[in-house]
C-alpha positions as CSV (number, residue, x, y, z in Angstrom):
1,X,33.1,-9.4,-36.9
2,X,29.8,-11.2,-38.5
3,X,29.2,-14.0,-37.1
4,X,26.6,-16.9,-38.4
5,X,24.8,-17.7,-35.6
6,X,22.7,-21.3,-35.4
7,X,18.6,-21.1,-34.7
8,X,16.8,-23.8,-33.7
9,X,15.8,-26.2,-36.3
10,X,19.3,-25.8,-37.5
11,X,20.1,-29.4,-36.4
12,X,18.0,-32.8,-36.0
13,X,19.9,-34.8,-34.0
14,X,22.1,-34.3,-30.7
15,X,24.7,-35.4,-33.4
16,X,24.4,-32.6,-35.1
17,X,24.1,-30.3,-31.9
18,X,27.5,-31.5,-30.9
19,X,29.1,-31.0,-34.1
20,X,27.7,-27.3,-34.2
21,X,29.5,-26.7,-31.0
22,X,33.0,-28.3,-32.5
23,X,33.0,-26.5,-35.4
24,X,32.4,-23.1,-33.0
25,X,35.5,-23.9,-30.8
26,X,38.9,-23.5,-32.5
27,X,37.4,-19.7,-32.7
28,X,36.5,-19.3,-29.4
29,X,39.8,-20.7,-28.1
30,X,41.8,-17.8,-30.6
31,X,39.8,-15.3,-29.0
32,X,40.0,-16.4,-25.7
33,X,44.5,-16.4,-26.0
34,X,43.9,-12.2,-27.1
35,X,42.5,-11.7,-23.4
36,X,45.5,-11.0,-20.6
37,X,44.3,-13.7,-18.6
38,X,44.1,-16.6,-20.8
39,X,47.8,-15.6,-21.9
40,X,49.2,-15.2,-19.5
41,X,48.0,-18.8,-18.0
42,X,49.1,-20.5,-21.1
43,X,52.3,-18.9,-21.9
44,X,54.9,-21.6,-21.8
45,X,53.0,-23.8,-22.7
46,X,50.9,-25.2,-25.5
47,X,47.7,-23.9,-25.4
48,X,44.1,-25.0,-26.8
49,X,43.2,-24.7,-30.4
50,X,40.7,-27.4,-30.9
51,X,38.0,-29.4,-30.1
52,X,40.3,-32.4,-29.6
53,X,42.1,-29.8,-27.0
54,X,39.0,-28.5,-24.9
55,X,39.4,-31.8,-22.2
56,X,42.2,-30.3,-21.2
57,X,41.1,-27.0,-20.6
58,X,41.2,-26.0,-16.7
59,X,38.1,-24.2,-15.0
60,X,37.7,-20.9,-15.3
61,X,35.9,-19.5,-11.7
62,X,34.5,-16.4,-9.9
63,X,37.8,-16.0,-8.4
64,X,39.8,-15.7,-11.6
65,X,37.1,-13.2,-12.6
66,X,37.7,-10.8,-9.8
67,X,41.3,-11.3,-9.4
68,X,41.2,-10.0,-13.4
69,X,38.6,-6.9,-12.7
70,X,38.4,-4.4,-14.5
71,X,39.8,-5.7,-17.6
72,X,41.8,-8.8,-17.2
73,X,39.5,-10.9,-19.2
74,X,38.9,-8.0,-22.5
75,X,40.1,-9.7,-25.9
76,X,39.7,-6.9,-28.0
77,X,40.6,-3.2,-27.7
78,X,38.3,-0.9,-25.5
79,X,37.1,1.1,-28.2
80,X,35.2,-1.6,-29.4
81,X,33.3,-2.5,-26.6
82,X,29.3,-1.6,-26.1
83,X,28.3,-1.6,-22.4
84,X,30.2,-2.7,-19.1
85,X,28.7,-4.3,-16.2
86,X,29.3,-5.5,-13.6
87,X,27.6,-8.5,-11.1
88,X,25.9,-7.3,-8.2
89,X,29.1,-8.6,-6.0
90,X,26.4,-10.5,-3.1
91,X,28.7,-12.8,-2.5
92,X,32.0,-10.6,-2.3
93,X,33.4,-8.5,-4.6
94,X,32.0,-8.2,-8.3
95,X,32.8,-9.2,-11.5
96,X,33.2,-7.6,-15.1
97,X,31.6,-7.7,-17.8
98,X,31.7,-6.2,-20.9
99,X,30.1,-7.0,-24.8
100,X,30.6,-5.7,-28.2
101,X,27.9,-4.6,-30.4
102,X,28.1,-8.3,-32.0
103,X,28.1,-9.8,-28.2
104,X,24.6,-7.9,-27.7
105,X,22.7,-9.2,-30.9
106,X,24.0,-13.0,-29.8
107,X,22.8,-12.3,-26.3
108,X,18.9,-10.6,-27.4
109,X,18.3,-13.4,-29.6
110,X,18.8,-16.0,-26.8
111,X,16.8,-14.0,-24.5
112,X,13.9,-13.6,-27.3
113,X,13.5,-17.3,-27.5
114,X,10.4,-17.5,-25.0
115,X,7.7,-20.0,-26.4
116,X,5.3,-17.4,-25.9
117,X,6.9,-14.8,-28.1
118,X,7.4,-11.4,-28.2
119,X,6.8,-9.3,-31.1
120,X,5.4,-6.0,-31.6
121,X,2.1,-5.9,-30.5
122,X,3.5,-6.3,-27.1
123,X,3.8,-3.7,-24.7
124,X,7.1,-4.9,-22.3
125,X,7.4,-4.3,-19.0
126,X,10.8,-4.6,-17.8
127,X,10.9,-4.9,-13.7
128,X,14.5,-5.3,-13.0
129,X,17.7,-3.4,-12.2
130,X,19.6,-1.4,-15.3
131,X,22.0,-0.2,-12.8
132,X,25.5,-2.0,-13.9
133,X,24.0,-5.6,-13.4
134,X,23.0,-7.1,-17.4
135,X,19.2,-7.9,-16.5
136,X,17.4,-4.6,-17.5
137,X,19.3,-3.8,-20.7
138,X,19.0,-7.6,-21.7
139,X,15.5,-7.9,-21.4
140,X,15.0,-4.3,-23.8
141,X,17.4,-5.5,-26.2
142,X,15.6,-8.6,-26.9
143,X,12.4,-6.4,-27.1
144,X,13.6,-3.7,-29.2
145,X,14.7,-7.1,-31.3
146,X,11.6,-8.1,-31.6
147,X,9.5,-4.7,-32.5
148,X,7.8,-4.6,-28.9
149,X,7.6,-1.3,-26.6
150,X,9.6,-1.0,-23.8
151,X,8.9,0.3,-21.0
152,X,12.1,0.9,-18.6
153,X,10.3,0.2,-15.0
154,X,13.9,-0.2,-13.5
155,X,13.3,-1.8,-9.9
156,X,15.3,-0.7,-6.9
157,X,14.7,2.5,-7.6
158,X,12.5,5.3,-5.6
159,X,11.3,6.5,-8.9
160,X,9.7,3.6,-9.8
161,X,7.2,2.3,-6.6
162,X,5.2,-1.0,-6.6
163,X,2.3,1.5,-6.6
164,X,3.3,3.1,-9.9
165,X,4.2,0.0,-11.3
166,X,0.5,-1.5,-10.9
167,X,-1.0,1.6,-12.4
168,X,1.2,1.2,-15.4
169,X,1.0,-2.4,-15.4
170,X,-3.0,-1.4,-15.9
171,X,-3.3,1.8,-17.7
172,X,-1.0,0.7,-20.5
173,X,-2.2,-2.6,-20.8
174,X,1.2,-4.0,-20.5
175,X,0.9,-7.8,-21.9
176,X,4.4,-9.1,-21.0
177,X,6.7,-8.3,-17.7
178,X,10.1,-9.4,-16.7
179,X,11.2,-9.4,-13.3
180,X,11.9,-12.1,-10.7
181,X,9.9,-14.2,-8.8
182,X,9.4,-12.3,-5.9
183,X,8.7,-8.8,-7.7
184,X,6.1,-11.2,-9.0
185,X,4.7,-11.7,-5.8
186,X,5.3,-8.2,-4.7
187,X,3.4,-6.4,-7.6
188,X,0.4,-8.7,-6.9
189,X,0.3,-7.9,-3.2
190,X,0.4,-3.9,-4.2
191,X,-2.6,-4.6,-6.5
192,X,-4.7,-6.3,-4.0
193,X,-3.4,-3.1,-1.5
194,X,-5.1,-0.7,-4.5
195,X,-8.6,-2.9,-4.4
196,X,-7.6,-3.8,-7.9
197,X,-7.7,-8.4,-8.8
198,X,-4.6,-9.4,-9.9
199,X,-6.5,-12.7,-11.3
200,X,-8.9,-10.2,-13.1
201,X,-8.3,-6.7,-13.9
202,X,-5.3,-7.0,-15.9
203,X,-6.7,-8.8,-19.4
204,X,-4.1,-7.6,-21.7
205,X,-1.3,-9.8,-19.4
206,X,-0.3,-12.6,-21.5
207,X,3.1,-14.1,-19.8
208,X,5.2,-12.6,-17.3
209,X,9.2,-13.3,-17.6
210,X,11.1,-14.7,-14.7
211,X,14.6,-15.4,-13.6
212,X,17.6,-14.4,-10.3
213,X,15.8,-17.0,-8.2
214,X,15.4,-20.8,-7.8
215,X,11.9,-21.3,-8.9
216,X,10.0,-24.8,-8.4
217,X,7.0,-26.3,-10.0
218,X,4.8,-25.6,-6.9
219,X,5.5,-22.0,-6.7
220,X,5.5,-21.1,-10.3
221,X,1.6,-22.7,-10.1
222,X,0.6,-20.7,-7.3
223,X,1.6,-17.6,-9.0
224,X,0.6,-18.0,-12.5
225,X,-2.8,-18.9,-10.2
226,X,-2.7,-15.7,-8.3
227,X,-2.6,-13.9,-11.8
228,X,-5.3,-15.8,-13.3
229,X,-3.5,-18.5,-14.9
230,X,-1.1,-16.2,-16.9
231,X,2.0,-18.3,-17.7
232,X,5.2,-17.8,-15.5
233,X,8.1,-18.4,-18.0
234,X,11.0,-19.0,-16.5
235,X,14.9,-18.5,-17.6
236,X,18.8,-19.4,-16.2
237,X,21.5,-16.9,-16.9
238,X,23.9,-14.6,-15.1
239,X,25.4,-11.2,-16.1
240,X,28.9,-12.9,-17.2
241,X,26.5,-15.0,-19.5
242,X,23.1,-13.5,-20.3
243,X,20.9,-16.1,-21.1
244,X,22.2,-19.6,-21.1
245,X,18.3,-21.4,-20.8
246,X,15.0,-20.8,-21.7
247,X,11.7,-22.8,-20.6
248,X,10.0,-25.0,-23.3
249,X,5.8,-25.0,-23.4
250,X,6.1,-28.3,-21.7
251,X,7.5,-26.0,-18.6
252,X,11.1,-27.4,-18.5
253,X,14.5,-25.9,-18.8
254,X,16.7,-26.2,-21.9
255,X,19.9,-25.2,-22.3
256,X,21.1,-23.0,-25.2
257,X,23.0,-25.9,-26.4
258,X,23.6,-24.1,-29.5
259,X,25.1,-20.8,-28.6
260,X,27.4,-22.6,-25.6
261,X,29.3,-26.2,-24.3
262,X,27.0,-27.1,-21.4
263,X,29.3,-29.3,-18.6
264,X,28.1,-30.3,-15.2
265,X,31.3,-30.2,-12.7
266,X,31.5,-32.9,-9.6
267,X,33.4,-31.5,-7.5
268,X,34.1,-34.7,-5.0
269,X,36.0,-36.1,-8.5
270,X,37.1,-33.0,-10.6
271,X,35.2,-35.0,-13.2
272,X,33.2,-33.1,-16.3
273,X,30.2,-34.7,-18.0
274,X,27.7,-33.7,-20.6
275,X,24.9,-34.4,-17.8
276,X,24.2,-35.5,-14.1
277,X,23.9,-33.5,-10.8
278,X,27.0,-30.9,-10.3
279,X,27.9,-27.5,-11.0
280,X,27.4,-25.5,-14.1
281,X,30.1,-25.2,-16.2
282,X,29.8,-22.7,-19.7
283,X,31.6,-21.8,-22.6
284,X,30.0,-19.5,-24.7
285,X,30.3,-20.0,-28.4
286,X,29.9,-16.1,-29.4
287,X,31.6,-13.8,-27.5
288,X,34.2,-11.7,-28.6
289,X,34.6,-9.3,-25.7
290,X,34.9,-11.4,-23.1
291,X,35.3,-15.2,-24.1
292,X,34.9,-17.8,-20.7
293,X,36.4,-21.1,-21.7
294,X,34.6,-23.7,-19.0
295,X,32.9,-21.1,-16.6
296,X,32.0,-22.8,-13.5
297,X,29.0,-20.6,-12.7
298,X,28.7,-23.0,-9.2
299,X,25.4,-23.2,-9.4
300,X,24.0,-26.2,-8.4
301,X,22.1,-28.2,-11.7
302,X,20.6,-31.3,-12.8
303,X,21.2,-31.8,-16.6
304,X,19.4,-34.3,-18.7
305,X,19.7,-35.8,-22.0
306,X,16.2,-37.3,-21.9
307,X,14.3,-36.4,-24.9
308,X,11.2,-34.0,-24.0
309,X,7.7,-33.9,-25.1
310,X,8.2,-30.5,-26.6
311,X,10.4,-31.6,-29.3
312,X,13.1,-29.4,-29.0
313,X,16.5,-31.2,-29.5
314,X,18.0,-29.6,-26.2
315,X,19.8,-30.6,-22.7
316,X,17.5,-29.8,-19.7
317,X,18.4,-28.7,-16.9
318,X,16.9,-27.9,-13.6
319,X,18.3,-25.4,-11.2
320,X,18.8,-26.0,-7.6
321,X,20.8,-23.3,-6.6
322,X,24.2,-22.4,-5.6
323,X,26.5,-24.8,-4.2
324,X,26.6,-25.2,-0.2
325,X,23.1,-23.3,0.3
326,X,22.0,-26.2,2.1
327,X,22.3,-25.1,6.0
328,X,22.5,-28.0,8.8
329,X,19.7,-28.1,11.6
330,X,19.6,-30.8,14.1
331,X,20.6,-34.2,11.9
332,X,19.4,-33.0,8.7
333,X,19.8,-30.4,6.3
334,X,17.6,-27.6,4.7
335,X,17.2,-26.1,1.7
336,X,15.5,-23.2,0.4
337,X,14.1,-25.1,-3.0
338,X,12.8,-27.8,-0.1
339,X,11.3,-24.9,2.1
340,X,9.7,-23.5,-0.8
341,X,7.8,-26.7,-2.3
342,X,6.7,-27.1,1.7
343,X,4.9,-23.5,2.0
344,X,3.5,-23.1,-1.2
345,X,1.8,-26.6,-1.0
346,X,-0.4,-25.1,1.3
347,X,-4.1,-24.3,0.3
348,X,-4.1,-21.2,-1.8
349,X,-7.1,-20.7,0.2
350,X,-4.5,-19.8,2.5
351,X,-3.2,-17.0,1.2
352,X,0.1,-17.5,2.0
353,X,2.7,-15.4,0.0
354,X,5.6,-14.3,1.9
355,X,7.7,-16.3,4.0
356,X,10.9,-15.9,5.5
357,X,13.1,-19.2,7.4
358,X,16.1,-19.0,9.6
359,X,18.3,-22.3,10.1
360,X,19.9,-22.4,13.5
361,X,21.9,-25.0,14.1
362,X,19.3,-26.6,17.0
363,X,15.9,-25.2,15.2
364,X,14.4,-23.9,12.1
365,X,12.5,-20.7,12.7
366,X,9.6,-20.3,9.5
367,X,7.4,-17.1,9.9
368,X,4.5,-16.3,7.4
369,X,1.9,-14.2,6.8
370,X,-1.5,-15.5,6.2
371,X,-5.2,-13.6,7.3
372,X,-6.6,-13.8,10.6
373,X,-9.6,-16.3,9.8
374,X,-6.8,-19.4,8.5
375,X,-3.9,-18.3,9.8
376,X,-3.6,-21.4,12.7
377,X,-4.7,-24.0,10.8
378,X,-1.8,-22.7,8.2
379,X,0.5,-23.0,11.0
380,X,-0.5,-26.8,11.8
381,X,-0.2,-28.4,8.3
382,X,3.1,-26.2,7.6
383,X,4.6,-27.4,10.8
384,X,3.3,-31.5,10.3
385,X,5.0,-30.8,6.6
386,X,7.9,-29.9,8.0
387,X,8.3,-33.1,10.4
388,X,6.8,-35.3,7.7
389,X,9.5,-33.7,4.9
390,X,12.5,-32.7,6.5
391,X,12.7,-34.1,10.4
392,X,14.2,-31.0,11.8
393,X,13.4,-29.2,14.8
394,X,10.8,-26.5,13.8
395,X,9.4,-23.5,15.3
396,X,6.2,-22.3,12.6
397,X,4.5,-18.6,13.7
398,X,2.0,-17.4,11.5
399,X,2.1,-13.2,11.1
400,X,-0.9,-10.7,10.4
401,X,-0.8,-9.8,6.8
402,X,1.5,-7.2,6.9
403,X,3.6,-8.4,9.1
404,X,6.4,-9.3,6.6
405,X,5.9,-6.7,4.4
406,X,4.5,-3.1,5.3
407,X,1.4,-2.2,3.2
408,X,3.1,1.0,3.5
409,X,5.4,-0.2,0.5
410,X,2.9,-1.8,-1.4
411,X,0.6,1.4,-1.7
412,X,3.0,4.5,-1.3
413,X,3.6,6.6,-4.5
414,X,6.6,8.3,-3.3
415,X,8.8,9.4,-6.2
416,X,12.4,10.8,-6.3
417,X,12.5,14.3,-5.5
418,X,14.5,16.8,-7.6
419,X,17.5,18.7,-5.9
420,X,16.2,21.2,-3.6
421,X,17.8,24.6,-2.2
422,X,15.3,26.8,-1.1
423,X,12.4,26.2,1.0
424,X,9.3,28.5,2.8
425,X,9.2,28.7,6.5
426,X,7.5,25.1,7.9
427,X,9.2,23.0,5.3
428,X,11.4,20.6,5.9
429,X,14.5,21.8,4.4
430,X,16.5,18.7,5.7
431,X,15.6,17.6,1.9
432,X,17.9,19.9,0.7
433,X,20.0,18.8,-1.9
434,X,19.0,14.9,-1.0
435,X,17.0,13.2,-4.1
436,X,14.7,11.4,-1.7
């Protein structure tokens, strides 16, 4: 089915905006009844069919998701379908997910929609998984989109070191990267470990793509400084999504208002509003293969309807993480997007990239690494942060660089080995048939 699919500039007014998402509803409701679950939870009962009707529709959550794997959720036949995937199941077991050839042109357009651009003259280095998760194949859909080369750097994979990956990111003169924020981190650490400046000796780098974590203002700054002031630009999604927000020039969040009905969830009421601090709720307005009618992705959001310097006619939203990732030490509470602000406030003098935090229920335990010459003074002003910030017991060690991660994995080229069956006396022919 061809769809007509809004742009931005399409609308001038959050008037507007909202009547684009009306008018997209009644269809996504139809779809949504050909899928075995939605049937079978309305049967017996009058279900949705307009925008008038969409109050009343219940959550949809994780849970129903994998209750309904493979296919409990597919509303159209199998043989039209274009990929599957599936989530990478961290927090139990996974979900589906599965798009139609239409699905995947909806979900490349949102993904293209970076202020930076990407068009051909760009050389694309895509640094996430392509194994069943979305991420890979949604960042090389938008760039085939959009006329760019692709180059398939996978992550995860033995085939594809941190070592490797700094060689192409130099030799090819790759000028825009996706991965998330740590890969980030990680690929600059394994160009320092190859006497190579991250800050200097990649020119062509014009923006580096980043989602999969909780990124604040402080950190995104200390990394765009570590590569010489190239922009990080940051976006929200999830595989049973893609893309859902993108980040203006201005640095904020906007959601996709146009391609999906944005709801924040409070739990403590069962309330649903267009904005406020909750949980994200989704519908997608262009998805036949797998249509979510109010998706509580359970991450944890702030949603404004403040206009924003950058002009565009979107919701923002800020991302805080998932729901209960707050962990209780002593008489307060601790969160990662806190921790984060507090260690990369330090000095970048200080050097300090990877951290790691453990919240017992009597003490926090923070360990970082940070060179020999600042490495105590680094521990002082992180732990007085801490007190000043949080209140919590604290326990701050500074580590050797190194210490977190091995410069062994930041420098070795080892690749996947081919299969193996015959070997000459003094080889190691345990590597038989292994492909590692």
């Amino acid at each position: 089915m061809t769809l007509s699919r809004p742009e931005p500039g399409d609308w001038s007014s959050s008037a507007e905006l909202a009547e684009l998402q009306r008018s997209q509803l009644p269809r996504v409701m139809a779809q949504a009844l050909k899928s075995p679950f939605y049937a079978a939870r309305y049967e017996g009962r009058t279900p949705p069919r307009d925008a008038d009707d969409f109050g009343g529709v219940e959550l949809t959550t994780k849970q129903d998701l994998r209750d309904q794997y493979p296919f409990g959720m597919l509303a159209v036949p199998r043989e039209q379908l274009a990929t599957y995937h599936e989530s990478s199941g961290t927090a139990g077991r996974p979900t589906a997910s599965y798009y139609t050839e239409g699905d995947w042109v909806d979900l490349a357009e949102r993904f293209a929609r970076k202020w930076t651009g990407i068009d051909p003259s760009d050389t694309f280095l895509v640094r996430t998984p392509y194994g069943l998760v979305i991420t890979g194949h949604l960042a090389q859909a938008a760039g085939r989109l959009r006329g760019a080369t692709v180059i398939p750097g996978d992550a995860r994979s033995l085939a594809t070191p941190l070592s490797r990956m700094v060689r192409v990111l130099k030799t090819l003169d790759v000028t825009l990267t996706w991965c998330n924020p740590t890969e980030i981190t990680m690929l600059a650490a394994a160009a320092k470990a190859a006497g190579l400046r991250p800050d200097q000796d990649f020119p062509a780098l014009r923006a580096m793509f980043t989602a999969a974590e909780p990124l604040t203002a402080v950190r995104r700054r200390r990394l765009s400084e570590v590569w010489g002031g190239v922009p990080l630009v940051e976006e929200y999604g999830s595989t049973e999504t893609g893309t859902i927000a993108g980040q203006c020039p201005e640095g904020r969040m906007h959601l996709w208002a146009d391609r999906a009905v944005f709801e924040v969830y409070h739990p403590e009421t069962g309330e649903l509003t267009t904005s406020g601090r909750g949980q994200m709720v989704v519908t997608p307005l262009y998805r036949d293969a797998m249509p979510l009618l109010r998706y509580n992705l359970a991450d944890e959001v702030e949603v404004s309807e403040a206009p924003c310097p950058c002009g565009w006619l979107l919701p923002t939203v800020t991302v805080l993480g998932r729901a209960g990732d707050g962990h209780r030490v002593g008489d307060g509470t601790v969160t990662q997007q806190r921790l984060e602000e507090l260690v990369f406030s330090l000095p970048a003098a200080y050097e300090v990239l990877f951290w790691r935090a453990m919240a017992h229920r009597d003490v926090l335990r923070i360990e970082f690494e940070a060179p020999d010459e600042v490495r105590g003074q680094a521990v002082k002003e992180l732990g007085e942060a801490v007190d000043r910030e949080l209140g919590v017991p604290h326990r701050v060690t500074g580590l050797p660089l190194g210490g977190l991660v091995s410069p062994e994995a930041l420098r070795t080229p080892r690749d996947i080995l081919k299969a193996r069956y015959l070997f000459a006396e003094g080889e190691d022919w345990d590597k038989a048939i292994m492909y590692f």
